[in-house]
N, C-alpha and C positions, 0 to 999 in steps of 0.2 A: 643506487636505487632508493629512493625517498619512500618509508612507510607509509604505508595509509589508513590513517585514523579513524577506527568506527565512529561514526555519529548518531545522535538519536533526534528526532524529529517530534513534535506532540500537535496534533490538528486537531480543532474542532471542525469535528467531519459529519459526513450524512453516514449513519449506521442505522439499522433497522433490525430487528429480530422476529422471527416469523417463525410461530408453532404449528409445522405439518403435519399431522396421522404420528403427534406427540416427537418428532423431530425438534432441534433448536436450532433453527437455523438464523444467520447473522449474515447480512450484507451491509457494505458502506465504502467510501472512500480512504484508503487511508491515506495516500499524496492526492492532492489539487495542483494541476498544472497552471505556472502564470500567477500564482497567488500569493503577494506579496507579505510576510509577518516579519517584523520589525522588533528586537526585541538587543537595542543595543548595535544592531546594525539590522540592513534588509537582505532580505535569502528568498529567490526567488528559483524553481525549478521548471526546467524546460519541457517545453513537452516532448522535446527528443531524449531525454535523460534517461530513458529505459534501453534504450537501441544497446546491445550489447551487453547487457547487466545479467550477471551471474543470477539469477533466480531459481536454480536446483531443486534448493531444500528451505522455502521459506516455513517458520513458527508466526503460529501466533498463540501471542504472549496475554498479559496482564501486567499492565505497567513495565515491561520487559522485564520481568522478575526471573532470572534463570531459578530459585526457588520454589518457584507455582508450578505446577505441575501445565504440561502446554497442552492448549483448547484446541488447538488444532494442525495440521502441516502439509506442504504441497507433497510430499513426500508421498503420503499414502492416500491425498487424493481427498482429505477432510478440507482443503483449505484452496481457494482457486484464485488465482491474482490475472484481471484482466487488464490491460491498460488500452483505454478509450479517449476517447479527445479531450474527456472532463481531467482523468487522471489514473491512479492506478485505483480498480475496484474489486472489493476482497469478496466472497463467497466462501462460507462455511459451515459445516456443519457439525456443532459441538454433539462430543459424546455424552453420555447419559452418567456425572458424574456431581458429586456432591458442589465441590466448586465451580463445576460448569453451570448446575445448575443454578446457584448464586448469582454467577455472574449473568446468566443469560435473564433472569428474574430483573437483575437492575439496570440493565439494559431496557427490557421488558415496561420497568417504570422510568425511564429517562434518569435515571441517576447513572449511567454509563451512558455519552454519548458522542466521545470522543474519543482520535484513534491518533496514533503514532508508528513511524517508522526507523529501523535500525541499518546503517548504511554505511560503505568506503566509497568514496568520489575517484573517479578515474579524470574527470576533466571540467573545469570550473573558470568563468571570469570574474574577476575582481573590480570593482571600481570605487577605486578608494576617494576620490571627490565625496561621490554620495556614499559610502561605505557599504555597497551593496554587492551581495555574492548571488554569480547565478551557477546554480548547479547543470551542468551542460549534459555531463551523463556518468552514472550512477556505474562502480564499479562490481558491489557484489549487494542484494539486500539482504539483512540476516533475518528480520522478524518485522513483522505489522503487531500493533498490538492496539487490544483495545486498554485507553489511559482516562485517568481522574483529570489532571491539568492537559492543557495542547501545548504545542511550540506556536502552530498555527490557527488563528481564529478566525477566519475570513470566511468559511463553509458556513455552508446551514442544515440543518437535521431538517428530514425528509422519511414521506413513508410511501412505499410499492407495493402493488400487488402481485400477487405469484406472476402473473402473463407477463408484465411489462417486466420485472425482474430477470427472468428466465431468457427474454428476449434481448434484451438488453446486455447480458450475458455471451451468450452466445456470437451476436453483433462485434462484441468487443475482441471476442476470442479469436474469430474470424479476423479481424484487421491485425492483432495481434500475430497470428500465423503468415498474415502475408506480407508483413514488414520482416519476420526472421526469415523467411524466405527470401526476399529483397535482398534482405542482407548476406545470406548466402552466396546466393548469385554473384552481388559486388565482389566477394571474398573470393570464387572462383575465378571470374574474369582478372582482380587482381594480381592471383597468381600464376594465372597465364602469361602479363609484362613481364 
């Protein structure tokens, strides 16, 4: 059985920070589907790369600092990972904490505006011609986090309004529910042969 190596990923992604009725809330991308960064060789992700991926108990982090105390988690429901046609899109809502508040503050001013992801690959092409790796689908994700530097710089920072956020959200989670569903089925019928 061959281990499989966490990786860490850095995007310049679209992230936004929105103060509700004194809420912090933070949305953005942190994978782009299709989007090539080149940095010694090219890595590109599929947009089928989530079909099957362990996403439980995702963190999010700050620079992946297992030190920092964490901003948010799917776990209890502060942190929502939707994956839509663009890619995977995070919703969160930080707690009302000294470094949250910091960090949602420089976000706030664009001095945070970029995000990363922590990852084991289950299934990958290689083509060593052009030295280009495509991530096919993603094994477990550990953490999104919002970073200083990216891995990937191809996105662009963007800003939403509550409606079109909220909608958009939802939309995503919706297709999202009916590709694991899909995938259910497949996995029944297969065990039917």
């Amino acid at each position: 059985m061959i281990k499989k190596e966490k990786e860490v990923r850095l995007f310049n992604t679209n992230l936004e920070c929105r103060n509700i009725d004194d809420r912090m809330i933070i949305e953005g991308y942190a994978v782009v589907f299709e989007s090539p960064a080149t940095h010694g060789y090219t890595e590109i992700i599929d947009k089928n790369a989530f079909n099957g991926a362990d996403m439980k108990d995702v963190i999010l982090r700050y620079n992946h600092d297992d030190s920092h105390l964490l901003l948010a988690r799917t776990r209890n429901n502060s942190l929502q990972l939707t994956i839509d046609d663009k890619g995977l899109f995070i919703h969160a809502e930080l707690i009302d904490t000294t470094s949250n508040r910091d960090i949602y503050k420089s976000i706030q001013a664009k001095l945070l505006d970029k995000m990363s992801f922590a990852f084991t690959v289950e299934a990958e092409e290689n083509d060593y011609e052009t030295d280009t790796r495509r991530i096919l689908q993603f094994d477990k994700i550990f953490d999104v986090s919002i970073v200083d530097v990216p891995f990937y710089d191809t996105t662009e920072v963007f800003a939403r309004n509550l409606e079109k956020s909220e909608s958009r959200f939802l939309e995503g989670k919706k297709k999202y529910d009916e590709l694991k569903l899909e995938k259910e089925k497949l996995s029944t019928i297969l065990k039917c042969i």
